[in-house]
N, C-alpha and C positions, 0 to 999 in steps of 0.2 A: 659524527662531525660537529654537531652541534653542541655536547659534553667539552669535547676540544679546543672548542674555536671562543666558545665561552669563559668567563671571567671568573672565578670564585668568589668572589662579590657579588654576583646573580646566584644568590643560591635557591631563591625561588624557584627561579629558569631551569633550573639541575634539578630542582622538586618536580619538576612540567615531563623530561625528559626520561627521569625515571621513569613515570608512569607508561611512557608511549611503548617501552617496550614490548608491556603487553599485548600491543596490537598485531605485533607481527607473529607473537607466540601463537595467539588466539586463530589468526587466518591459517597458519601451516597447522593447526589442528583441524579445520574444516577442509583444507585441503588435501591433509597427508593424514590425516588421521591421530592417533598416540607415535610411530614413529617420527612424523615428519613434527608433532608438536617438540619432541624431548630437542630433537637434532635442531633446531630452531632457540629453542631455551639454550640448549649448551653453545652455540654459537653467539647470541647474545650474551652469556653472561662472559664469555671470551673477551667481546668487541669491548665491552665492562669493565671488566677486571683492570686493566692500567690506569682508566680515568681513575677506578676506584678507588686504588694502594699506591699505584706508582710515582713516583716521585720526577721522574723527567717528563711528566704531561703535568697540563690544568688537572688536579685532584679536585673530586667532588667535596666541596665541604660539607656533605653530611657526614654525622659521626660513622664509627668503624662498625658498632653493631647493626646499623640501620640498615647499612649500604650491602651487611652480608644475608640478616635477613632480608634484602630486596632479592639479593640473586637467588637464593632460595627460596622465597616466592615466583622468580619466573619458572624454577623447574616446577615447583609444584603448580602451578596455574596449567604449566605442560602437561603434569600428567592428568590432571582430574579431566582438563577440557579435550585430549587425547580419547583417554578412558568413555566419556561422555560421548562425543566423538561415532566411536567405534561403534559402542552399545545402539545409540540411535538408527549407525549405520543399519545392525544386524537387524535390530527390528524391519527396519522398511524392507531388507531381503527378503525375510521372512514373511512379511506383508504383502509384498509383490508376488513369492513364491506363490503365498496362499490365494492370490487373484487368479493366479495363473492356471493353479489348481479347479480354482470353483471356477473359471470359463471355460474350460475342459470339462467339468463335469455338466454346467448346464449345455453347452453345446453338444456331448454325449445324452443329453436328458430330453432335448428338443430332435435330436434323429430318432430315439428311439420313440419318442411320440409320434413323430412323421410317421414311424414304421409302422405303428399300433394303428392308425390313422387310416393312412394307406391299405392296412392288413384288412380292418373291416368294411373300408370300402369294396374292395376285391370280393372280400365274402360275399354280400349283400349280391354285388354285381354276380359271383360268381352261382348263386340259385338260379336268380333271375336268368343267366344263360341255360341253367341245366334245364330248367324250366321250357323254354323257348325252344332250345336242341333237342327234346320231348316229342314237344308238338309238330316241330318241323321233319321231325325224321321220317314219322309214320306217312305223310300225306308224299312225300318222298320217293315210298320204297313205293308207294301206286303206283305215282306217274313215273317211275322205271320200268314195274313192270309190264306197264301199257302201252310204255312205247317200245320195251320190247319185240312183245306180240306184234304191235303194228310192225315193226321191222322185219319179221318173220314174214307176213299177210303181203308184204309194199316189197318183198327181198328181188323183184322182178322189175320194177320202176325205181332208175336209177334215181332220178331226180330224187321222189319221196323217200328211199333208201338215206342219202347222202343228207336229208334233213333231218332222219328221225338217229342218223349217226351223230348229228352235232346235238340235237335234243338230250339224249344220253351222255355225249360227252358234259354237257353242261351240268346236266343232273348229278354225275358221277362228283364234278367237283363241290357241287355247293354239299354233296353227303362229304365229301371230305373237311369242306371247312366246317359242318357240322360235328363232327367227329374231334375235331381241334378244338372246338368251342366248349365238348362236353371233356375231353383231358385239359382243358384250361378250368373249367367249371369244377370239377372232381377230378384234381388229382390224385395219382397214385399215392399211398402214404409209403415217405420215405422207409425204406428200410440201413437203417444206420450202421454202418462198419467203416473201422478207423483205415484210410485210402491214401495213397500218394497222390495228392495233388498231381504235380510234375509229371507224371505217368498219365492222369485222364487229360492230360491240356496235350499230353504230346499225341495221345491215341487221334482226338480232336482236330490239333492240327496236318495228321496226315489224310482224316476224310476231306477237310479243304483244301490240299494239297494241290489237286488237281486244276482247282478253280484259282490260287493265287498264281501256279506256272503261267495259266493262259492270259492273266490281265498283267503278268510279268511285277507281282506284287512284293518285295522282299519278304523275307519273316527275321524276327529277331528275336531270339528264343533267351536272352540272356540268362546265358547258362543255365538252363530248364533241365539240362538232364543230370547235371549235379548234384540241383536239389534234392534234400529228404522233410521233404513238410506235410504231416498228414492231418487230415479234418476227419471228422465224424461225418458221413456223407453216404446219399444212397449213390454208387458211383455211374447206376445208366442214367440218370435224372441231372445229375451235375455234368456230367459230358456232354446233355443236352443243352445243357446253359451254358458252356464253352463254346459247344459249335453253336449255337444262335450266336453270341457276341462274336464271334470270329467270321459268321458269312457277313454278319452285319457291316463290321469294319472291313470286310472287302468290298462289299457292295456301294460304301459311301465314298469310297476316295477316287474309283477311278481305277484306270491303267495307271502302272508305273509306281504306285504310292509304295508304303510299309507299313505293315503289322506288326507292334512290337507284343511280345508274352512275356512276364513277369512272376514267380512265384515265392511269398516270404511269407514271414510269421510277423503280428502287430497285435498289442495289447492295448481293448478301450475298456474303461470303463473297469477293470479290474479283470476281465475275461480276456481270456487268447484266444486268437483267431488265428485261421491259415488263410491266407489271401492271393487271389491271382487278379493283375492285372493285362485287358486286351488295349490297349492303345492303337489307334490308328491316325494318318495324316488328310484325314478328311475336313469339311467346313467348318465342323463342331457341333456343339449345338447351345443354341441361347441358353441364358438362365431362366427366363421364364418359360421353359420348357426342358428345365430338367426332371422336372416330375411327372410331367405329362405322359413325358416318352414310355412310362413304365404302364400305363393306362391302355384296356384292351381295344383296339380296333385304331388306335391314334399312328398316325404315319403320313412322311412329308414324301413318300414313292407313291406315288398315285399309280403304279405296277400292285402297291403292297397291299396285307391284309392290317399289320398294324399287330399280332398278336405275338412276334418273334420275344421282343423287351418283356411284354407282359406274363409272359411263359414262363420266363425266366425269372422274375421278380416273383411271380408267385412261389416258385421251386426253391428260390434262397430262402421265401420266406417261412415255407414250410420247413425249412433246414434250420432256423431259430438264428439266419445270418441277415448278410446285411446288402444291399446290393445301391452302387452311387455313383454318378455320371459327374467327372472331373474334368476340367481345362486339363489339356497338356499342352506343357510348354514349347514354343514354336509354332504353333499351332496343330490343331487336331482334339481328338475326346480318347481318354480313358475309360473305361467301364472295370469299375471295382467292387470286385467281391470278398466279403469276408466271410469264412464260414467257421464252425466252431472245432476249435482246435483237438486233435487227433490222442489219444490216451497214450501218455508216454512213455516209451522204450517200444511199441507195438511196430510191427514191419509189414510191409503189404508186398506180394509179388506184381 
């Protein structure tokens, strides 16, 4: 408009106007890139072209070569700042990708420290228990068998009968949480064969079967028996860590809630995994106690012993996996396990 509305006798002002064109060229290259620069250039030199030759408008009085190499200067300003443009684009892609990449990898670099961390904590703790379940066993099997005998000597005196029954009963349990304490302390060493997931989760969840009908608990099995996902796994030791997370997430929600079971494949770190998740619609559990939980004798059931999680985190860990307590959305906790993915084409019955 301003080419138009102008004098040819301002041929300054038509020197001013020329140049502005480049601004718009310039911005639709940061905008659009090389397409939206050219489309921008050829549009300009359009809007151009009549001031430029025509003869029923204000004609620029610059000469005729100037005015052509001007318009062949806006495509080419198009395409270099286009080209320019673009290249910078790719880079920051590429730059972002590679952020992307290396927080992925230090975030895969910091759990696997946790685990290394974790694992020798366990250790250490884990003597120190074997140690302790040792000493306690023996003085133990005594006082059972003393208060046996007395039971036998008293079998006539109900009163002292009925106390040296509960005496025993008590004894009987604390040999069993000793007994737990030394398969927490020295487990069994996995023995490795490539296993269907999907198959130990569903064995699993028919031993709680029993126990979600009577709290009227859903199950959500999403599509568990389609899957074919197999891990390197010892498969009685892993079913033990399915049903521990599976009574666990009955035991926190209540009557009426859901268990959901999940079984796929996920790749960290360059390694495959076969992974099941137990989701339940319980309280949750804080973040400063997502690590805790995995910690022997730690529990917010003052019913409990605390050593269900810790069981199980040792057994993944022995399995060279991965075990991690996730928000689930809506509320509730997920309990994720990854474990090391199953040798390919292998079929398990």
């Amino acid at each position: 408009m301003a080419h138009y509305l102008t004098g040819p006798e301002y041929h300054y002002l038509h020197d001013i106007y020329r140049r502005l064109y480049y601004i718009p060229i310039v911005v639709a290259g940061f905008l659009a890139s090389l397409r939206g620069a050219l489309l921008c250039s050829i549009a300009v030199s359009i809007a151009y072209f009549p001031h430029a030759f025509a003869t029923f408008a204000v004609q620029d009085p610059a000469h005729g070569l100037e005015k052509v190499l001007e318009m062949l200067l806006y495509n080419a300003v198009a395409l270099i700042a286009g080209v320019l443009v673009e290249r910078e684009r790719k880079r920051t892609e590429e730059a972002y990708a590679l952020s992307k990449s290396l927080e992925a990898t230090i975030k895969e670099k910091e759990i696997m420290q946790n685990e290394i961390i974790r694992a020798s904590k366990l250790s250490a703790l884990g003597e120190l228990l074997a140690s302790l379940a040792h000493e306690i066993r023996n003085p133990l099997g005594a006082l059972k068998g003393t208060a046996e005998i007395i039971a036998d000597i008293a079998k006539d005196n109900k009163e002292v009968s009925k106390l040296i029954s509960l005496h025993i009963k008590e004894i009987n349990r604390l040999n069993d949480l000793v007994e737990r304490l030394l398969q927490y302390a020295k487990p069994k060493r996995p023995e490795l064969r490539p296993e269907n997931i999907a198959l130990i989760l569903t064995d699993a969840l028919r031993i709680v079967e029993a126990k979600t009908k009577d709290k009227r608990i859903a199950v959500k099995k999403e599509g568990l028996m389609n899957k074919d996902v197999l891990a390197l796994v010892d498969r009685a030791q892993i079913e033990q860590v399915a049903l521990n997370l599976l009574l666990n997430a009955v035991k926190v929600q209540g009557d009426g809630g859901e268990v959901q079971v999940e079984v796929y494949e996920e790749e960290r770190g360059g390694r495959k995994f076969a992974c099941f998740e137990v989701r339940d619609r319980g309280p949750g559990v804080p973040d400063e106690l997502k690590e805790k939980v995995f910690e022997p004798f730690f529990t917010t059931d003052a019913r409990g012993v605390g050593l269900g999680l810790s069981v199980a985190a040792r057994i993944v860990e022995e399995h060279q996996g991965i075990i991690e307590i996730l928000d689930r959305e809506g509320g509730g906790t997920s309990v994720k396990v990854l474990l090391p993915s199953g040798l390919a084409g292998e079929k398990t019955s």
